[in-house]
N, C-alpha and C positions, 0 to 999 in steps of 0.2 A: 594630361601629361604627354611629352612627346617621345620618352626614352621607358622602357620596361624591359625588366629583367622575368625570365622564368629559367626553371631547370631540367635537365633530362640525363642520360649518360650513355655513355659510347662502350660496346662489349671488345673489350682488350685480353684477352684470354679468359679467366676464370674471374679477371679483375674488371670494372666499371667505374671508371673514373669519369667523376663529374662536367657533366657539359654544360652550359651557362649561355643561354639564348639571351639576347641584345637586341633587341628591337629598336632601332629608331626612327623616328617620321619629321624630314624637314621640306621647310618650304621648297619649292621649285617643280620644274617638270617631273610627271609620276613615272617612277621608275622602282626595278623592286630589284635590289640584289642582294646578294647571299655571300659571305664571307668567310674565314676561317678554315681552308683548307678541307671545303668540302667535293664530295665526288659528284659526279654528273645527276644521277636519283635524287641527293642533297638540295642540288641548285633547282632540279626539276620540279622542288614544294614547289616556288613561285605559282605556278598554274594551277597548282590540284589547293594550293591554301588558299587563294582568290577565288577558285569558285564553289569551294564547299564555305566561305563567310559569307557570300552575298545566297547561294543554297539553305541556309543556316538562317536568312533573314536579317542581316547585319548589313552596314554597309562597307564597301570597300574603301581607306580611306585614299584618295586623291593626292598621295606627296609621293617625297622624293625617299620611299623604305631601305634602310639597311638593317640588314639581320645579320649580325657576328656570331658564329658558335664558338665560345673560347673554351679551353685553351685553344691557340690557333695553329699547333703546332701536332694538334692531336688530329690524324686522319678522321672523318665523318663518313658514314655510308649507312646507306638505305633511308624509308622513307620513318623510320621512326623519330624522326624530330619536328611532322608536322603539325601535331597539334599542340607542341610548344610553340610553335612559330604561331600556329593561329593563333592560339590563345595571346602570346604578346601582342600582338598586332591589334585584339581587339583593347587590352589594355592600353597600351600607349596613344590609341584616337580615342578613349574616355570610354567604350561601350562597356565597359568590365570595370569594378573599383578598382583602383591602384595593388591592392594589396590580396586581391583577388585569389592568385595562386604562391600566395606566401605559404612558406613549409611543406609547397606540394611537389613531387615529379613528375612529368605528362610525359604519356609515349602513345602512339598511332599517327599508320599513316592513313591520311586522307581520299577518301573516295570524291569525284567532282560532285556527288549528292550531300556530302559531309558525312556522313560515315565512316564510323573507324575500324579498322583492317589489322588486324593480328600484326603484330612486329616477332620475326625471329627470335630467340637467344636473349627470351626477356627475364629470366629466372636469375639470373647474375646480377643483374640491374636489382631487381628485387630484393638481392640477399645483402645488396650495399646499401640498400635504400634503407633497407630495415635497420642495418649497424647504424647507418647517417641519425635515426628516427625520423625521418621524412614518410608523409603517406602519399600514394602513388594512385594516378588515374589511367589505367589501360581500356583496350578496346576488350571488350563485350569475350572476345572469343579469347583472349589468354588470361580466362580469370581463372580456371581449373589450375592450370602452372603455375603461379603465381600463388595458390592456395597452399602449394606446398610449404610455404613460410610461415609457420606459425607467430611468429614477434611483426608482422610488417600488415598493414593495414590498405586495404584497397576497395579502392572504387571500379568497377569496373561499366563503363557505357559505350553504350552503342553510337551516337551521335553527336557531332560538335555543336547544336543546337541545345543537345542534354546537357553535356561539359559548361556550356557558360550558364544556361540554369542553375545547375550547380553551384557551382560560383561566385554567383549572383543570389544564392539564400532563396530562389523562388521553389524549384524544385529541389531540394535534395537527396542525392541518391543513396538508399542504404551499402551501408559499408557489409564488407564480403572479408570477413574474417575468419580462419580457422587457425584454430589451438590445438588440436587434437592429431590423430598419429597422421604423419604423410609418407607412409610405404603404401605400396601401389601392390591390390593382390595379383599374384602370377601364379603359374601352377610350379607345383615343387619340382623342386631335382630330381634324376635318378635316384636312387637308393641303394647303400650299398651289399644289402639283403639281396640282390639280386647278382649278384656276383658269389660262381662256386667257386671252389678252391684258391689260387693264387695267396695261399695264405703271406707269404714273405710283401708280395704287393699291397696287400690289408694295410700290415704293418706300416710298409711306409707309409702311405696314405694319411694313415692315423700322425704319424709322425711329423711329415710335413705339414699335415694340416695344425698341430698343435705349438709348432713351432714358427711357421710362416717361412719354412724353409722351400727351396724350389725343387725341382724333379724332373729326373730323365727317363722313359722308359723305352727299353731297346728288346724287340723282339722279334717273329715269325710276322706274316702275314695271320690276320685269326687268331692270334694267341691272347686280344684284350686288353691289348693297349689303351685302345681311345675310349672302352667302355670304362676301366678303371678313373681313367683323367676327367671323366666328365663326372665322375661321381664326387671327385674332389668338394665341390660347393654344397654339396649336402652333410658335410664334417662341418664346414667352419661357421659360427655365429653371426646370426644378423647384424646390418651394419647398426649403427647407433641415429641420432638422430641426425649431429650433423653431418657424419660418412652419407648419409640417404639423400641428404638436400645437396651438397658436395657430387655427389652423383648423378643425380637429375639434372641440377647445374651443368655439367657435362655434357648429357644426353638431349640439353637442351641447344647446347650449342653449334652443334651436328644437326639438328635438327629433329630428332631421335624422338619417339617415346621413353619413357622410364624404363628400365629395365627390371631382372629380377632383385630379389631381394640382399644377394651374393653376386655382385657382376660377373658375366663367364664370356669372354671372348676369342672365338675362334676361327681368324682369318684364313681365307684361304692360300696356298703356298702360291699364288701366281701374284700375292700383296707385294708393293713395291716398297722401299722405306718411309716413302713419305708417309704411304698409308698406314706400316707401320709404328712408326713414331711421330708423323705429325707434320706440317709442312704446307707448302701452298702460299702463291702468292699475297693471302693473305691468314698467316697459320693458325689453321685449324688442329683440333687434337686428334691424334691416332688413336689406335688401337689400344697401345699402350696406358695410354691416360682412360681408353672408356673401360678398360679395365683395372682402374685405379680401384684398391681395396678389395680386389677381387681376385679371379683369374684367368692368366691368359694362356690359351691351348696353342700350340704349333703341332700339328697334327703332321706326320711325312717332314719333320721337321728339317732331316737332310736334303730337301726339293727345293727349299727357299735358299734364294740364293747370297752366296758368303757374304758379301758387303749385306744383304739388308740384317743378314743372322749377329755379325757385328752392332751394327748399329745401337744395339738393346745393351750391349755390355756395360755402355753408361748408367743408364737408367737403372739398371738391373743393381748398383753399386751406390748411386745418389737419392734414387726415389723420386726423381725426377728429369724434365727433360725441357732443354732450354733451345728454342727454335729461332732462328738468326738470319736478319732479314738485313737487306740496306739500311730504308727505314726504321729498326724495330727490333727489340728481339722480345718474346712472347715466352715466357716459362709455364708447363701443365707441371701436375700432380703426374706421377707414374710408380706409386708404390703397390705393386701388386706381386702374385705367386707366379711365377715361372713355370709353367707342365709342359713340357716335350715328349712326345712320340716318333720311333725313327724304327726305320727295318736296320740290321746287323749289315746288309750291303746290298747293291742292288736288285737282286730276285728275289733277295727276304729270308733265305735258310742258311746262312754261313752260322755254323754250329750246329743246326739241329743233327739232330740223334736217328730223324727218321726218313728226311727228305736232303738228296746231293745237293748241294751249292754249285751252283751252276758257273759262279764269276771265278776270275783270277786273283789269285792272292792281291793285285797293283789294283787291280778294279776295288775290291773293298777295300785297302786302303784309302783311296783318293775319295772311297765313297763317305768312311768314318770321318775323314780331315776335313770335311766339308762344314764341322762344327771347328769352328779355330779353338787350340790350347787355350787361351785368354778365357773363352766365353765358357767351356768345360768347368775352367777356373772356379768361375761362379755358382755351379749345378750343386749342390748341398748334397745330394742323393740322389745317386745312377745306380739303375738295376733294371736285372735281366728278368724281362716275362717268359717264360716257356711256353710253347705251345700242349696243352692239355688233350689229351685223345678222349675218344667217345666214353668210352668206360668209367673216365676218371669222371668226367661231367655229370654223366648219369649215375652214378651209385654217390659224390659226394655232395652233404646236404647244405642247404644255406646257409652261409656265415652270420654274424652281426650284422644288425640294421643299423642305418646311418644313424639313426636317435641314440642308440646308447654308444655307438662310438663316438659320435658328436658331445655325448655329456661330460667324456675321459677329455675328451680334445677343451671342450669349456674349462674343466676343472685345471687344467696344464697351464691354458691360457692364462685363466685368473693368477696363477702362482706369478705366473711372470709378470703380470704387470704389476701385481702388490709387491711385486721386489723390484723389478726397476723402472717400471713406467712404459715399457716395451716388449715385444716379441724378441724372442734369444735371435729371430732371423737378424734383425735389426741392432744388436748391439755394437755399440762401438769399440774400438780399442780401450778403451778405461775401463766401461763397464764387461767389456768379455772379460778384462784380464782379474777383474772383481769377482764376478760372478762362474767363471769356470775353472774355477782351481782345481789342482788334479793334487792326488797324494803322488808319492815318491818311486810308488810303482808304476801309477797311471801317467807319470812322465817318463819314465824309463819306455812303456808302450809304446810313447805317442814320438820321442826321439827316434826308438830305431823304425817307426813307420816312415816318418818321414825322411830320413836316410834311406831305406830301401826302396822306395814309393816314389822318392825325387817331390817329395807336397813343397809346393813354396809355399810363404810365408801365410799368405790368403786361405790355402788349401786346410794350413796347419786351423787357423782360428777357423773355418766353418766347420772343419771336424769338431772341436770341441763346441761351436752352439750347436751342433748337432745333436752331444753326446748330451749336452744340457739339459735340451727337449726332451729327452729319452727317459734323464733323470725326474721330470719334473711329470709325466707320465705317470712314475710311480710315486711321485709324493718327496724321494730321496731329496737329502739336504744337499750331499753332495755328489758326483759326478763319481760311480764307483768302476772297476775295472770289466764289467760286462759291458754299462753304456757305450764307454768309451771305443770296447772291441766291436759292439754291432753300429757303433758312427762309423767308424773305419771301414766296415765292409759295404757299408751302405753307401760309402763313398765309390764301389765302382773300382776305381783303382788300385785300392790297396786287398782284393780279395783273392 
């Protein structure tokens, strides 16, 4: 035959949309071109797939080759579609049966000895392949990745010489199947046993963590900030199966090992937006997104600067983040928990009790505004850490360990989804206005807070999923007039 089809697919964000290799061989002088809106590494197969088929043992065939990757509208890049090209090429001059790589997906790129070479960001590919039910042939060295997909079936070989063995019924390669768990072990979290006192910051902890609310903590230098914030992921619940592959996926596309078993990311404040949320002439995912399901730390959060601290306010509100290109626009996943740490104003003591504030009343000002109203808007629960003196640390004894506050934060959890399918962070306007009903006093409350407090409209509904969490904490059916008052003060503003 002179025309063959095989398949492969191109990494589009989190998505891999099918690519469709066109092989065909006519009469005339031998020439080999490449079509479809591919990039210069694309066009560059020609060389590396002619001398790893004739490497291979095969011969080269002598026409006039066009190879199309369609869609032709869909950019191509790198070298993962050469041994779909070999492989057509050897079917369409007869050396392979026609029907050779029916139902399959090929990806590696070619070494000039035929060898096949790892391809990036091949776990997406993987997880469409599996939904498509297609089984997939990769090079030798991404078959661990690839493993993480329990439903998807793969060959993994070392050699274009193996691949058409294969193929061809002579040899074939055992299939490299796993069903069983794909969490990656890492060593655990902090714990929150390690933390004395700060009891009011426990609390939130616990709260936040039960309700997927987000959090500001505003303190001294030393007072345990960042120690509290990092402890955060040792409250919240393993992901599930698909959040794990959903992650990896991720971490794959970055180029990344897997991560822990609770995402935790914590960029530094000298991160620009893009790195923040995502960007790049060909967009990749930020921060944001490798922190999907997890959470994300801003450590000195007042240091980063206003436009990138902005930029989150969307995502922070959608659960996602849609990146907009000429060509293109690319949407991640970005539902993750919020944790900010910030000093009270530039030297770190404006308030303390024990040490002068060194700045001007205009310096802390301009220092606190550095977070815009809008993005505050969003902070479910801001609260002040105090700095603890030697005494207190030393005579008071270990609080709760993350296991059994992690068990109060599970049982919270569960309530909520058995009632709405969601975390109270996450509810909507329909379901808040369902699920956070207040009695005739606990609106009296919550009006004149929000007249005295100035809450807009936003402020008023995160205070009651707040108050929900708190409820659902203790089992309560409904939303009574203490939650209500410690959601309110845990909002920071209204205290």
């Amino acid at each position: 035959m002179s025309l063959a089809r095989t398949l492969s697919r191109a990494p589009v964000g989190l998505n891999a949309p099918t690519v469709t290799i066109e092989v065909h061989l006519a009469p005339g002088l031998p020439r080999f071109n490449v079509v479809g809106m591919a990039e210069v590494a694309v066009r560059e197969a020609r060389d590396r797939v002619r001398a790893a088929i004739v490497q291979a043992g095969f011969s080269f065939p002598q026409h006039a080759i066009t190879v199309h990757l369609g869609p032709a509208d869909l950019p191509k890049q790198g070298g993962r579609y050469d041994l779909a090209i070999a492989i057509g090429i050897l079917i369409a001059s007869g050396q392979l049966p026609p029907d050779a790589a029916a139902g399959l997906e090929l990806y590696g790129e070619l070494s000039l000895s035929g060898e096949l070479r790892s391809v990036p960001a091949l776990l997406t590919a993987g997880l469409n392949a599996a939904a498509a039910g297609r089984d997939i042939i990769v090079p030798a060295s991404n078959a661990d990745e690839l493993a993480r997909v329990p439903t998807l079936t793969v060959f993994a070989i070392e050699t274009l010489q193996a691949v058409a063995a294969h193929l061809n019924g002579l040899t074939p390669q055992p299939r490299c199947r796993v069903t069983d768990s794909v969490a990656t072990p890492t060593a655990a979290p902090p714990n929150l046993a390690d933390v004395r006192g700060h009891d009011s910051a426990r609390r939130a902890l616990e709260i936040v963590a039960a309700g997927g609310h987000h959090l500001l903590l505003v303190g001294p230098p030393g007072s345990g900030k960042s120690m509290l914030a990092r402890r955060l992921p040792s409250l919240l619940p393993p992901l599930s199966l698909d959040e794990t592959l959903e992650a990896a996926a991720i971490a794959s596309l970055v180029g990344a090992p897997a991560g822990p078993a609770v995402p935790f990311r914590a960029p530094h404040h000298t991160a620009s937006a893009a790195a923040l949320v995502g960007g790049g002439r060909d967009p990749r995912p930020g921060e944001i997104t490798r922190a999907h399901n997890g959470v994300l730390f801003l450590d000195e959060v007042a240091e980063f600067p206003r436009t990138v601290l902005d930029a989150l306010r969307e995502p922070l509100e959608l659960g996602r983040v849609v990146i907009s290109r000429a060509q293109r626009q690319t949407e991640y996943p970005a539902r993750f928990q919020f944790v900010a740490a910030m000093n009270p104003c530039p030297c770190g003591y404006h308030g303390d009790p024990d040490v002068a504030c060194r700045c001007t009343p205009d310096q802390t000002t301009r220092y606190q505004q550095r977070l815009s109203g809008p993005l505050l808007d969003r902070i479910d629960v801001r609260l002040t850490v105090p700095r603890l003196d030697f005494k207190t640390l030393a005579t008071t004894k270990h609080g709760e360990s993350s296991e059994t506050v992690a068990a109060r934060v599970a049982a919270a959890r569960q309530r909520q989804l058995d009632r709405s399918g969601i975390l109270n962070a996450n509810l909507d306007r329909v379901l808040e206005r369902a699920e956070c009903r207040l009695d005739t006093a606990g609106e009296t409350l919550l009006a004149a807070a929000a007249k005295r407090y100035h809450l807009s409209a936003r402020a008023v509904e995160r205070v009651l999923k707040v108050a929900r969490t708190i409820a659902d904490l203790t089992a309560a059916e409904s939303i009574g007039g203490d939650a209500l008052a410690e959601a309110l003060v845990l909002r920071g503003d209204c205290s």
